[in-house]
DSSP file (Angstrom, degrees, kcal/mol; ACC not computed):
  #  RESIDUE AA STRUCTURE BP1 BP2  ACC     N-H-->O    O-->H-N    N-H-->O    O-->H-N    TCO  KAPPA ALPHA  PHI   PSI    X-CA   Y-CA   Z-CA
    1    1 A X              0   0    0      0, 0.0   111,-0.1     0, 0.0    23,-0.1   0.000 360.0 360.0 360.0 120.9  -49.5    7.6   34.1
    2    2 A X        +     0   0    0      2,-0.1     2,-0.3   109,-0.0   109,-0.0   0.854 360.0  41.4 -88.1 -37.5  -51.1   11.1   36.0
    3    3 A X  S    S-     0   0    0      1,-0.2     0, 0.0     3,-0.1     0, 0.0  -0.882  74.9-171.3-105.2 169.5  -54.3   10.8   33.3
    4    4 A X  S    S+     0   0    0     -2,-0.3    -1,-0.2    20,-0.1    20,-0.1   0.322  78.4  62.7-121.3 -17.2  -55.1    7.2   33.1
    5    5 A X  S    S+     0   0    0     18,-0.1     2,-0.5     2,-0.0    -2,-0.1   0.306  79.3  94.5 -95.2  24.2  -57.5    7.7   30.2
    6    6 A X        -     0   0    0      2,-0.0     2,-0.2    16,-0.0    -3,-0.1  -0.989  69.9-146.1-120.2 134.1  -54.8    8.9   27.9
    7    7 A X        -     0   0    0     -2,-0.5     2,-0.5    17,-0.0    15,-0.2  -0.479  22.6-141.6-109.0 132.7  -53.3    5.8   25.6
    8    8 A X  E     -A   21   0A   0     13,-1.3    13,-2.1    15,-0.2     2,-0.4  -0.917  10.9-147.4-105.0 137.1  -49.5    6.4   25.0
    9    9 A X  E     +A   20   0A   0     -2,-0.5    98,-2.6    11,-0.2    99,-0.5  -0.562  21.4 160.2-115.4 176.4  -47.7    5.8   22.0
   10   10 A X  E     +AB  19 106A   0      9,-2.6     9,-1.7    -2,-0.4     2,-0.2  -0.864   4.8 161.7-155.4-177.9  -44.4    4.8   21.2
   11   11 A X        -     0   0    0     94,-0.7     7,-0.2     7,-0.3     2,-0.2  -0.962  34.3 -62.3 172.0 176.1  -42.4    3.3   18.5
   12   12 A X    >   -     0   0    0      5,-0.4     3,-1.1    -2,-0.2    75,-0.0  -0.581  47.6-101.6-110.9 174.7  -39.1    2.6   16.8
   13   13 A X  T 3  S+     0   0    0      1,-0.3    -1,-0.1    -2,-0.2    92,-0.0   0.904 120.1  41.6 -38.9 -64.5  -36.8    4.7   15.5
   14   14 A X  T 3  S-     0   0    0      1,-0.2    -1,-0.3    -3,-0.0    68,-0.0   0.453 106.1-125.4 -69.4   8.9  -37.6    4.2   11.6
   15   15 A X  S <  S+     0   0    0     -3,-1.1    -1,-0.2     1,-0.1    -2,-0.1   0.522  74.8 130.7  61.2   8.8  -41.1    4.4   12.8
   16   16 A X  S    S+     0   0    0     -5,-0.0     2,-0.3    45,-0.0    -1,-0.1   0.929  73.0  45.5 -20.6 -64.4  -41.8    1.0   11.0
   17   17 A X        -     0   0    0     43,-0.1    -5,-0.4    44,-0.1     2,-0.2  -0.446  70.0-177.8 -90.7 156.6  -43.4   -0.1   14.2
   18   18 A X  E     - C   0  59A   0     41,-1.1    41,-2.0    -2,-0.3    40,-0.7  -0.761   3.9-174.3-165.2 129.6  -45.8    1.9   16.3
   19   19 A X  E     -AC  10  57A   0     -9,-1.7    -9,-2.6    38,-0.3     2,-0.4  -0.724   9.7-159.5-137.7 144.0  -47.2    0.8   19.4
   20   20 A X  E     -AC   9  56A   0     36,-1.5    36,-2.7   -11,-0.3     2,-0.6  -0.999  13.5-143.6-121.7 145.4  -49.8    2.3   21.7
   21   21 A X  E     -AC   8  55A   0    -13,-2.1   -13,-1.3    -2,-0.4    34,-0.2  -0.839  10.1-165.1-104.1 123.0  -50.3    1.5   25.4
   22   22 A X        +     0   0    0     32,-2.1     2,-0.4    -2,-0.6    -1,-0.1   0.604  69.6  18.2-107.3  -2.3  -54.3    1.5   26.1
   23   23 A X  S    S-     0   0    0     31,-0.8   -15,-0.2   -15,-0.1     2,-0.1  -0.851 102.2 -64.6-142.3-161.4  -54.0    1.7   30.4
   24   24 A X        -     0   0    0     -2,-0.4    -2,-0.1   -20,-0.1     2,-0.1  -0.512  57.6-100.3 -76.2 149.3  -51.3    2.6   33.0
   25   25 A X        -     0   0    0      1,-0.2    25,-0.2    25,-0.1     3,-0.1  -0.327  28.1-129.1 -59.4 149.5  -48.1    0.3   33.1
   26   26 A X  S    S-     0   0    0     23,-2.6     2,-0.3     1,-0.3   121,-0.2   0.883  84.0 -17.9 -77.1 -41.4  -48.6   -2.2   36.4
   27   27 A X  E     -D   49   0B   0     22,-0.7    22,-2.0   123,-0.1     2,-0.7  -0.927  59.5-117.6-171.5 145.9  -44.8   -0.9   37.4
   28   28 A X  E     -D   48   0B   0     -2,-0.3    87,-1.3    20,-0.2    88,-1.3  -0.863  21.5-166.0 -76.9  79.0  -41.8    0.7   36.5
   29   29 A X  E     -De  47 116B   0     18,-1.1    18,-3.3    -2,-0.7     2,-0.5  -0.580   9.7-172.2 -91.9 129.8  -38.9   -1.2   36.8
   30   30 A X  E     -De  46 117B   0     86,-1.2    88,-0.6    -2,-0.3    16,-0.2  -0.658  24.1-162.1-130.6  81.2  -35.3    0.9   36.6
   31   31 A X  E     -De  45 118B   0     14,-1.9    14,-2.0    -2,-0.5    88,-0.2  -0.426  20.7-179.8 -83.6 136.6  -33.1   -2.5   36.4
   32   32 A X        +     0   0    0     86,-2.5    87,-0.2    12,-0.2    -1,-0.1   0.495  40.4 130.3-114.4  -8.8  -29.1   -1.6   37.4
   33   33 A X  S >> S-     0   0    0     85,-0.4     4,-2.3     1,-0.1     3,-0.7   0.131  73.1-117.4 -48.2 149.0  -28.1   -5.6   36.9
   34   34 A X  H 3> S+     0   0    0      1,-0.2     4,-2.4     2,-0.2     5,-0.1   0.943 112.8  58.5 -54.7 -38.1  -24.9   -6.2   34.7
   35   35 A X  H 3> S+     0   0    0      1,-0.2     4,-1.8     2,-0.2    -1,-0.2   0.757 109.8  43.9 -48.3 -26.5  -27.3   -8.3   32.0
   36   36 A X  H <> S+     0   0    0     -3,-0.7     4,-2.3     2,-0.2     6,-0.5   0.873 112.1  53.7 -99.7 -42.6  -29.4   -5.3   31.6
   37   37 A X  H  <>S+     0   0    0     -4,-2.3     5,-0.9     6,-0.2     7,-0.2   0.927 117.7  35.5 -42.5 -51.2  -26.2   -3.2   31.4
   38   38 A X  H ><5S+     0   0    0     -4,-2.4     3,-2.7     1,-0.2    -1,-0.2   0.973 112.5  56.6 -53.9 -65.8  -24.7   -5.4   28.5
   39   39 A X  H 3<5S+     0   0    0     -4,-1.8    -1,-0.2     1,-0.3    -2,-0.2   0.756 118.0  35.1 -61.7 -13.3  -27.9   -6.2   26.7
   40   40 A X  T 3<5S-     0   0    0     -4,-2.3    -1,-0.3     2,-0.2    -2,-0.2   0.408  94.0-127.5-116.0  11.8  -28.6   -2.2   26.3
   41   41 A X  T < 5S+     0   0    0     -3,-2.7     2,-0.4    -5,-0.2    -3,-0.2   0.679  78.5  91.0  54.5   9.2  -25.5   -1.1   25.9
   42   42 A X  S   <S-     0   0    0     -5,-0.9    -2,-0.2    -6,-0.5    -1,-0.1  -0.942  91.4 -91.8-147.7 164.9  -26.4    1.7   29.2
   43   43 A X  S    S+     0   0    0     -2,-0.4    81,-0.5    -3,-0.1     2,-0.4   0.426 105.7   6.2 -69.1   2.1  -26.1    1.8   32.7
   44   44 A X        -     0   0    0     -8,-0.2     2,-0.5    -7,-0.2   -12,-0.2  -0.980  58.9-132.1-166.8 165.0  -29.6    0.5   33.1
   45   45 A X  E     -D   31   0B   0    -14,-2.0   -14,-1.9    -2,-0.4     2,-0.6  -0.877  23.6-159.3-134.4 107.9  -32.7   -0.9   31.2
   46   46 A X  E     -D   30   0B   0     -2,-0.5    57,-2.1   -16,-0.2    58,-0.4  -0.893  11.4-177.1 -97.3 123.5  -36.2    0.8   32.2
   47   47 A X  E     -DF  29 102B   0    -18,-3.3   -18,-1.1    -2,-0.6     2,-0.6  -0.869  25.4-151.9-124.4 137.4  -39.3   -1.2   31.4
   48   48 A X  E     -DF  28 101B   0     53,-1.4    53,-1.8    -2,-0.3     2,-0.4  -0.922  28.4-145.2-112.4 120.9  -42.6   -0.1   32.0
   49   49 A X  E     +DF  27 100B   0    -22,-2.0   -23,-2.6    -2,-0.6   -22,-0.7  -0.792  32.2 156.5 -85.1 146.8  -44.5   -3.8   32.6
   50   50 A X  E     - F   0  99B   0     49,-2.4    49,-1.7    -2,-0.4     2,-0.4  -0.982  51.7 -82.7-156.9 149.3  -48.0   -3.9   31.3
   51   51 A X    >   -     0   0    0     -2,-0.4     3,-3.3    47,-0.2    47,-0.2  -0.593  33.3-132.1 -74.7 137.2  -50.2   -6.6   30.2
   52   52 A X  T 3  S+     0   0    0     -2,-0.4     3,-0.4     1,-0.3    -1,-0.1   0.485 110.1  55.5 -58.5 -26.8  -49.5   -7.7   26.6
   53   53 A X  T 3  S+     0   0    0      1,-0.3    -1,-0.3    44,-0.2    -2,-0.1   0.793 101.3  54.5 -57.4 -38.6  -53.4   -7.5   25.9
   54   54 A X  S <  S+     0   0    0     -3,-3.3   -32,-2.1     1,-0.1   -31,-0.8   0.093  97.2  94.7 -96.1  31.5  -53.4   -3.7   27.2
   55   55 A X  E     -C   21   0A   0     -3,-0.4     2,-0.3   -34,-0.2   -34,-0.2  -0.587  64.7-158.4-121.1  73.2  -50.3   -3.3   24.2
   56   56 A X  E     -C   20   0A   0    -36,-2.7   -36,-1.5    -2,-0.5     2,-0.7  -0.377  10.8-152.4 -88.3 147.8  -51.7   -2.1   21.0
   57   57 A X  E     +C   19   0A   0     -2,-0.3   -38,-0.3   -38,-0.3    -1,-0.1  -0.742  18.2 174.2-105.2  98.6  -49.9   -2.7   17.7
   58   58 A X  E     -     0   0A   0     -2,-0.7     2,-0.2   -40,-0.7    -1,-0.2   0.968  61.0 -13.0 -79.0 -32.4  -50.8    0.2   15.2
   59   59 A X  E    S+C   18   0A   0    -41,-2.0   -41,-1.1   -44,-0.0    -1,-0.2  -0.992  98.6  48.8-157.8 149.1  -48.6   -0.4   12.2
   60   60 A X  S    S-     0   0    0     -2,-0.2     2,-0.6   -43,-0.2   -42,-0.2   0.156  73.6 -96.9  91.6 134.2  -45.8   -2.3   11.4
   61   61 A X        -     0   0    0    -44,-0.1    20,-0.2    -4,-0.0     2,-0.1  -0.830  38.9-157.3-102.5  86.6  -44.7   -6.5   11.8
   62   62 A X        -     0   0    0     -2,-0.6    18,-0.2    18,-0.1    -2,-0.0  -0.529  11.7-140.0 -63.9 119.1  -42.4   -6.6   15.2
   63   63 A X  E     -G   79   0B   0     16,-2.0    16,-1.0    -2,-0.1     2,-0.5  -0.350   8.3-125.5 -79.4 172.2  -40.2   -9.7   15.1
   64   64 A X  E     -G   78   0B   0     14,-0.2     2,-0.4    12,-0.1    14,-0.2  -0.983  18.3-165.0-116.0 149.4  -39.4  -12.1   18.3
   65   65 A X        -     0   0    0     12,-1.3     2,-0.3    -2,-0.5    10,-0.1  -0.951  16.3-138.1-113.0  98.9  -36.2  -12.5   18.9
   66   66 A X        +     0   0    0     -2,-0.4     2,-0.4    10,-0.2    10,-0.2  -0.468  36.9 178.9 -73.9 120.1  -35.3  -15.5   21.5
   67   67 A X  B     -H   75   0B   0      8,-2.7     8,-3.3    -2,-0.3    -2,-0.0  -0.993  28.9-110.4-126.1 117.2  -32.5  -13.7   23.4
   68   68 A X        -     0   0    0     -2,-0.4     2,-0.3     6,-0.2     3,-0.1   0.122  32.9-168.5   7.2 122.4  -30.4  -15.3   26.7
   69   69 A X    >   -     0   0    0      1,-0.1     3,-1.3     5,-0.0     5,-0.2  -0.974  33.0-110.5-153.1 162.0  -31.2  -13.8   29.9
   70   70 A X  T 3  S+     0   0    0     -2,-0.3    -1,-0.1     1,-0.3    -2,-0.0   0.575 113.8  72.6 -83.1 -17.9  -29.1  -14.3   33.2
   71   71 A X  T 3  S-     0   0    0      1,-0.1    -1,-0.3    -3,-0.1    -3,-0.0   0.689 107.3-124.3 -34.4 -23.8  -31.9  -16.2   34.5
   72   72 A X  S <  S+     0   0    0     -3,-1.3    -2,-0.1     0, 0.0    -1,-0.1   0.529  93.2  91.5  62.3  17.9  -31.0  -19.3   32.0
   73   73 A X  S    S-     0   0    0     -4,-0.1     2,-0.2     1,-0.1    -3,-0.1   0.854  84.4-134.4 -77.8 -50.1  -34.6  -19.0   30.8
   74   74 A X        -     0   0    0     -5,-0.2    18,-1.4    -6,-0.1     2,-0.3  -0.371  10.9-122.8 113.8 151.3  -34.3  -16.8   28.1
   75   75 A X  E     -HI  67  91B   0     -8,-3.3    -8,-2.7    16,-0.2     2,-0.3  -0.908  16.8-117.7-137.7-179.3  -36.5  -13.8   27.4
   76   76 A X  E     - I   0  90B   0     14,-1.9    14,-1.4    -2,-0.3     2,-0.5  -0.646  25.1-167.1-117.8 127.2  -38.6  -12.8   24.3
   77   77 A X  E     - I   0  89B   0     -2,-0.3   -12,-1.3    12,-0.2     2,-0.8  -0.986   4.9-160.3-138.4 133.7  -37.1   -9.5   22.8
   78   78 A X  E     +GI  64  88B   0     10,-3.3     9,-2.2    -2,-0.5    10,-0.7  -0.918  27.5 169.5-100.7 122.5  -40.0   -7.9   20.0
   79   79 A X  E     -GI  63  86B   0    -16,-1.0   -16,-2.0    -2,-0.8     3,-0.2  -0.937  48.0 -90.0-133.5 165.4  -37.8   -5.6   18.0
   80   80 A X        -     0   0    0      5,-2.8   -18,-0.1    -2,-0.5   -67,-0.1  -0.630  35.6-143.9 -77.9 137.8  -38.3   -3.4   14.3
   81   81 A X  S    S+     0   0    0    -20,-0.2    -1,-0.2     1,-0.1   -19,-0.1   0.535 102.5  45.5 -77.4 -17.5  -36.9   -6.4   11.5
   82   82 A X  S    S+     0   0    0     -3,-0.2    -1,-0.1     1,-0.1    -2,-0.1   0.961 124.4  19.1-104.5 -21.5  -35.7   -3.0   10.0
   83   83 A X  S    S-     0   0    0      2,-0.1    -1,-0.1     0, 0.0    -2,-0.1   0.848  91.8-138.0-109.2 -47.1  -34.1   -0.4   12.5
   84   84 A X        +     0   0    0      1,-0.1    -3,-0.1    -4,-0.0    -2,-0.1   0.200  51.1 146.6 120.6   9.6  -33.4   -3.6   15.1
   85   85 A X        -     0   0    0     -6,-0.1    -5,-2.8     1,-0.1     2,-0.4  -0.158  48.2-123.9 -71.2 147.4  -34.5   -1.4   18.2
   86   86 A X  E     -I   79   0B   0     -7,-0.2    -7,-0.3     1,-0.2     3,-0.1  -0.546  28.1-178.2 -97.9 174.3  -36.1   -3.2   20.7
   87   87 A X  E     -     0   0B   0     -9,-2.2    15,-2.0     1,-0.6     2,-0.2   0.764  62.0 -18.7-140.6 -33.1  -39.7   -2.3   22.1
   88   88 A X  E     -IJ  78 101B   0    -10,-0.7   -10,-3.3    13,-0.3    -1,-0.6  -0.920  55.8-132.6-167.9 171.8  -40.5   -4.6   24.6
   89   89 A X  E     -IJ  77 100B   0     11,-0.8    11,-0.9    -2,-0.2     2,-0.4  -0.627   1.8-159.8-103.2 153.2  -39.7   -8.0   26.2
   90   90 A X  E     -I   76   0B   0    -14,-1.4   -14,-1.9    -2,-0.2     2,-0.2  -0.743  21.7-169.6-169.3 123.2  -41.4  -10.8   27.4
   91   91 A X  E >>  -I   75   0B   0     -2,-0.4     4,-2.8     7,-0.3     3,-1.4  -0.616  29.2 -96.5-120.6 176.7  -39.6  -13.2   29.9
   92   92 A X  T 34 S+     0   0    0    -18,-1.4     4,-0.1     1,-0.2   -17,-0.1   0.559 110.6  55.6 -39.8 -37.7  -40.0  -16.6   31.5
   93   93 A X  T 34 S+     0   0    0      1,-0.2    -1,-0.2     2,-0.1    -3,-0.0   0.690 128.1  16.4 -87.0 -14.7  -41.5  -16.1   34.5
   94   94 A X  T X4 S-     0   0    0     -3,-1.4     3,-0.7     1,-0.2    -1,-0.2   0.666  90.6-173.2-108.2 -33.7  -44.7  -14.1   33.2
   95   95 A X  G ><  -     0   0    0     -4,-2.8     3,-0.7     1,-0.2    -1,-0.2  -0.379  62.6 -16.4  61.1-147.7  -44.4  -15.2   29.2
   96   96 A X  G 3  S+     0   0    0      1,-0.2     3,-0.2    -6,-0.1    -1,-0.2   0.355 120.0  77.0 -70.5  14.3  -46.5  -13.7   27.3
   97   97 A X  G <  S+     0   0    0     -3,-0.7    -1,-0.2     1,-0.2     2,-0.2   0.213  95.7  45.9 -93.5   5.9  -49.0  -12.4   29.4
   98   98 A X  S <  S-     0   0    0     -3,-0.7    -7,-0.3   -47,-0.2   -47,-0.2  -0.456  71.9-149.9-154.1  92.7  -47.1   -9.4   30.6
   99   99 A X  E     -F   50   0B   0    -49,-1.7   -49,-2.4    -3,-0.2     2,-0.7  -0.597   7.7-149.2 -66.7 117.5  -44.9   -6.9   28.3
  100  100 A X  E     -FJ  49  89B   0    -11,-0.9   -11,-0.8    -2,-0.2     2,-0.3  -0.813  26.2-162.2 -86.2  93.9  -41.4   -4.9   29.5
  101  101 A X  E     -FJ  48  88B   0    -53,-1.8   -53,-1.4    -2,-0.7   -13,-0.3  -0.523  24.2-114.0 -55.0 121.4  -42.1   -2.1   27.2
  102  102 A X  E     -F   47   0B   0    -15,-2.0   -55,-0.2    -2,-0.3     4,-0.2  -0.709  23.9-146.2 -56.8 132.6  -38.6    0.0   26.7
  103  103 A X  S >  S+     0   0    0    -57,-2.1     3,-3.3     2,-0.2    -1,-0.2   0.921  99.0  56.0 -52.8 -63.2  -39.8    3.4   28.5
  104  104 A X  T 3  S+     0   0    0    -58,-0.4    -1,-0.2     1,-0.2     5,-0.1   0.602  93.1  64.2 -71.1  19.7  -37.4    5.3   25.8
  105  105 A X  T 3  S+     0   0    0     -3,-0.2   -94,-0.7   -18,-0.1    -1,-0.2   0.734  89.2  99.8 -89.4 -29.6  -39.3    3.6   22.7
  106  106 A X  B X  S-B   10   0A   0     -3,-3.3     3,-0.9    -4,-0.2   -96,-0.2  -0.319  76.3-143.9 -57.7 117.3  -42.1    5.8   24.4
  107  107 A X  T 3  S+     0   0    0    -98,-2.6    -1,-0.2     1,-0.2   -97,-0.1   0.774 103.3  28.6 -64.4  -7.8  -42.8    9.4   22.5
  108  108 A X  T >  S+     0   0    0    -99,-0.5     3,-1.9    -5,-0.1     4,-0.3  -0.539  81.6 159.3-129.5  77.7  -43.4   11.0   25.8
  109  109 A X  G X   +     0   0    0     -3,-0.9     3,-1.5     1,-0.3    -5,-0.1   0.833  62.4  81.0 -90.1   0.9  -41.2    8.8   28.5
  110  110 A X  G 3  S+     0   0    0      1,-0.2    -1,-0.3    -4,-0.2     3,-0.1   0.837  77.8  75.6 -57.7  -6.2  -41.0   11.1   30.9
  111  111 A X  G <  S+     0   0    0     -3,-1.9     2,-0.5     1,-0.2    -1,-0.2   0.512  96.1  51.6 -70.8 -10.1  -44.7    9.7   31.8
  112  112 A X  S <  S+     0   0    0     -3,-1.5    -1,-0.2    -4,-0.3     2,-0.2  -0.893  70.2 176.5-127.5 100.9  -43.2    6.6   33.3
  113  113 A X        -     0   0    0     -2,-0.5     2,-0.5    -3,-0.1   -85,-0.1  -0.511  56.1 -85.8 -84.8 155.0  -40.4    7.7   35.9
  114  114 A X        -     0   0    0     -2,-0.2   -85,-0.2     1,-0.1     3,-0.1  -0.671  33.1-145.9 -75.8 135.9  -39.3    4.2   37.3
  115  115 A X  S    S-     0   0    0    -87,-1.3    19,-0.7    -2,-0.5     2,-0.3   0.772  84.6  -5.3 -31.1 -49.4  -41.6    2.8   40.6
  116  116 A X  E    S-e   29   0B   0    -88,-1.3   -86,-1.2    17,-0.2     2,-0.3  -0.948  75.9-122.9-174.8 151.2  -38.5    1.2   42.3
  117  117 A X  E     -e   30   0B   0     -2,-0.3    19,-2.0   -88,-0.1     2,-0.4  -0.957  37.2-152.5-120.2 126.9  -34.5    0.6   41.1
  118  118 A X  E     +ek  31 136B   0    -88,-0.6   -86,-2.5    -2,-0.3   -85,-0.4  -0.833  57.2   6.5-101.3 148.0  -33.3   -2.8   41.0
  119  119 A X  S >  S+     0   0    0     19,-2.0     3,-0.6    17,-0.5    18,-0.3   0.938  70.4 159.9  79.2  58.2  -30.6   -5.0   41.3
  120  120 A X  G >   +     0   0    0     16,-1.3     3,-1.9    -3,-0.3    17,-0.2   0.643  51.8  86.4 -96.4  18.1  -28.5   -1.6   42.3
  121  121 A X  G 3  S+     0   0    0     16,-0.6    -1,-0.2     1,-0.2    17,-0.1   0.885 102.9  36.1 -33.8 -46.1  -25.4   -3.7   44.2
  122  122 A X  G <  S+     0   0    0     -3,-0.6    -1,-0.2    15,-0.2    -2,-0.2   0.354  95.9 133.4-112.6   5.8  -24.0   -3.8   40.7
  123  123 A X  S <  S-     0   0    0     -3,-1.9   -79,-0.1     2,-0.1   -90,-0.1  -0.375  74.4 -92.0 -69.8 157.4  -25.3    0.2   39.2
  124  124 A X        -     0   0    0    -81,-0.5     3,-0.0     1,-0.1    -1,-0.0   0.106  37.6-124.2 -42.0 169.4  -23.0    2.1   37.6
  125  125 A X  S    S+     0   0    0      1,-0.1    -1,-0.1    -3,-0.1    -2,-0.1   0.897 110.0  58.0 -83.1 -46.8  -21.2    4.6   40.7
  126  126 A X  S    S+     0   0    0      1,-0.1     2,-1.2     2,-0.0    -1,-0.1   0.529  85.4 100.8 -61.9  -3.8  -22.1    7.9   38.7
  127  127 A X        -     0   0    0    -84,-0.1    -1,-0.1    -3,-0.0    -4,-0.0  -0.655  59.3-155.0-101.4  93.0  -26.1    7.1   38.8
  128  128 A X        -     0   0    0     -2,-1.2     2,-0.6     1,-0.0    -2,-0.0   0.157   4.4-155.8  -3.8 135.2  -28.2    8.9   41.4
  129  129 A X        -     0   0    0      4,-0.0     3,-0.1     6,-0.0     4,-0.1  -0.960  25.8-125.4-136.0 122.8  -31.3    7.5   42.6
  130  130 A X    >   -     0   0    0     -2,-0.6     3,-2.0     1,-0.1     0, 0.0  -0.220  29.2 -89.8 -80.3 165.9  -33.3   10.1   43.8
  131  131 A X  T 3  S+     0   0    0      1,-0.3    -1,-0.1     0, 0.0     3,-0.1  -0.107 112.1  27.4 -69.5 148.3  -34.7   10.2   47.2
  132  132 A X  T 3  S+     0   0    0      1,-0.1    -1,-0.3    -3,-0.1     2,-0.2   0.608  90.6 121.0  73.3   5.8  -37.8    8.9   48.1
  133  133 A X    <   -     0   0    0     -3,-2.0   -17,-0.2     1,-0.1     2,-0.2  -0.589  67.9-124.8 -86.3 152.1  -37.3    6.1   44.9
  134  134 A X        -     0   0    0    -19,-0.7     2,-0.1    -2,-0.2    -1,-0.1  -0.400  35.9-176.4 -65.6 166.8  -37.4    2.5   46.6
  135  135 A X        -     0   0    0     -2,-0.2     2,-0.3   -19,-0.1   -17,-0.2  -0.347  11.8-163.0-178.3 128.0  -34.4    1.0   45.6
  136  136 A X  B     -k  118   0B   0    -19,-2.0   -16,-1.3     2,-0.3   -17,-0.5  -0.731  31.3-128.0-117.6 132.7  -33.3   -2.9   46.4
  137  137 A X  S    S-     0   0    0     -2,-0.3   -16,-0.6   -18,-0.3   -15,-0.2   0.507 101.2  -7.6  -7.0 -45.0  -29.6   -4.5   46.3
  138  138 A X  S    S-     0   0    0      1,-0.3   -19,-2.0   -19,-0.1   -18,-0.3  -0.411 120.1 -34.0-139.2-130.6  -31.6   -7.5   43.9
  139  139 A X        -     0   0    0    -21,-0.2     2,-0.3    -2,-0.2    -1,-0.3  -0.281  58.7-128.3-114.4-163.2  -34.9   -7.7   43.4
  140  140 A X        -     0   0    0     -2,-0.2     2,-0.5    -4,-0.1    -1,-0.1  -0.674  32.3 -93.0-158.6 151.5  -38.0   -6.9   45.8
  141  141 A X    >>  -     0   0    0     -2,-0.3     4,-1.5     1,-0.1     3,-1.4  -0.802  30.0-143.7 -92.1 120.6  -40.9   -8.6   46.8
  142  142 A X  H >> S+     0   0    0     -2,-0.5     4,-1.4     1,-0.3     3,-0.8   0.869  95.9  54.7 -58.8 -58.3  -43.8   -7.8   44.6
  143  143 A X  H 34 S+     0   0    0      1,-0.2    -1,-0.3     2,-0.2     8,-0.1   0.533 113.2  44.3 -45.7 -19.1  -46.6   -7.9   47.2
  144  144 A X  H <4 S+     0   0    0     -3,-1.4    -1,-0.2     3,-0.0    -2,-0.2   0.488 122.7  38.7-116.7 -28.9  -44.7   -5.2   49.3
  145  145 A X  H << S+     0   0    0     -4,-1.5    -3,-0.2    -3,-0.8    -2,-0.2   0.921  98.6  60.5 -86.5 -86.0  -44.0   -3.3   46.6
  146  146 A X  S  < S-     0   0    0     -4,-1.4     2,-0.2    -5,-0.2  -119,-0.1  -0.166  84.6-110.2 -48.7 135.5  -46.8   -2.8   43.4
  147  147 A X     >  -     0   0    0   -121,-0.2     4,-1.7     1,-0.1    -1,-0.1  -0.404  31.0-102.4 -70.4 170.9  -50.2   -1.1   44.7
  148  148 A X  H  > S+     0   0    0      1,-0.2     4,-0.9    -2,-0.2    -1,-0.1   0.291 119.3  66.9 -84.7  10.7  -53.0   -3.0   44.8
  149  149 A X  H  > S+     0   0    0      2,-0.1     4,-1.0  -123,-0.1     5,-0.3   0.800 114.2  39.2 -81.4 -59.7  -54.7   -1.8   41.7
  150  150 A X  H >> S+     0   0    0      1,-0.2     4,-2.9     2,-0.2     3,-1.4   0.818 114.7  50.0 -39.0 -44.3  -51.5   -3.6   40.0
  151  151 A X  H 3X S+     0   0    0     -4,-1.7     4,-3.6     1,-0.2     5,-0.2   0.995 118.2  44.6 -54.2 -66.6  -51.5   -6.8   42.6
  152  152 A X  H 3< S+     0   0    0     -4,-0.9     4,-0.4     2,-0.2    -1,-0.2   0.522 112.1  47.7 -67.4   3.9  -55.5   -7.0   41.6
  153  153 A X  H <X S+     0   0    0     -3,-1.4     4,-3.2    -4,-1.0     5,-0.4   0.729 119.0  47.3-101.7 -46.5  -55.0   -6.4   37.4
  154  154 A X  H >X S+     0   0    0     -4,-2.9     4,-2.0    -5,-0.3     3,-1.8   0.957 109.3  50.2 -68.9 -53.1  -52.2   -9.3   37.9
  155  155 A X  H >X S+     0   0    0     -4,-3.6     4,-1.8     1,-0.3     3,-1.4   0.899 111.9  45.2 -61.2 -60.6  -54.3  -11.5   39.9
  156  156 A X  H 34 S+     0   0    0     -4,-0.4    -1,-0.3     1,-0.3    -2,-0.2   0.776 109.5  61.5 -79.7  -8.9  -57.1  -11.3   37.3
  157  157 A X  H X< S+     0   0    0     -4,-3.2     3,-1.1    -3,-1.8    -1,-0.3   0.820 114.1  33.8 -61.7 -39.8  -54.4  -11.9   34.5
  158  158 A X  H << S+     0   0    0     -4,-2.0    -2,-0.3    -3,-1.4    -1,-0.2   0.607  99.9  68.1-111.3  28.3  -53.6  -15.0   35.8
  159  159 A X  T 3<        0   0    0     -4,-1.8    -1,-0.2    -5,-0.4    -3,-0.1   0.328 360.0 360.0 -92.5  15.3  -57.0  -16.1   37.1
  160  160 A X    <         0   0    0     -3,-1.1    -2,-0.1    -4,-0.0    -1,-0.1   0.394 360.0 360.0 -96.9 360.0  -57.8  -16.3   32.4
């Protein structure tokens, strides 16, 4: 996010749900894995993480949906009961303390480009990754990765 004091909103298709995001995503994940492929039907799934707190709900009752995920944990998937789009996630390893917002549920997503491309062993052949993008074969070490405003908002998420 270039202003950090400007809240973005998003939302589902039939505009049932409406969401606003009140600070910057902690990181941009632009995941190339087959699960992500499947589960979105496209070559990729891009998730803005933010904490779930910093996720505000304006209008509209978003179900969860207990969905499978290649871990064998399972993830969280919050989707409109009425257009079925999904809006954001919330998986094992964080729970509910940390929401993967779909980037394109965002009405402006070009404001979250992905951070770093994951799992690309398995991306599509035809997707580009542009220069100067990290991008890891699985997944990436989080300390090495996220700046340290993110490392220091997660630490004081899980130090409540």
């Amino acid at each position: 996010m270039t202003d950090q004091t400007t809240a973005h909103e998003g939302g589902c298709t039939c505009r049932a749900v409406r969401y606003r995001l009140t600070d910057a995503p902690l990181f941009v994940h632009c995941c190339h894995c087959r699960w992500c492929q499947r589960e979105t039907g496209s070559a990729f799934a891009l998730n803005a993480m933010i904490e779930t707190g910093r996720v505000e709900l304006l209008c509209g009752d978003p179900e969860t949906v207990d969905t499978p995920s290649n871990s064998g944990k399972g993830q969280q998937v919050v989707r409109c009961p009425r257009c079925r789009v999904a809006l954001w996630s919330h998986y094992a390893g964080a729970g509910k303390a940390i929401a993967f917002v779909r980037v394109g549920t965002l009405d402006d997503p070009d404001a979250f480009p992905p951070d770093i491309h994951i799992f690309t062993a398995s991306k599509q052949p035809w997707v580009a990754i542009p220069e100067g993008v990290p991008a890891m074969a699985a997944y990436y070490d989080r300390d090495r990765q996220w700046p340290e405003a993110s490392l220091a908002r997660r630490r004081a998420l899980r130090g409540r």
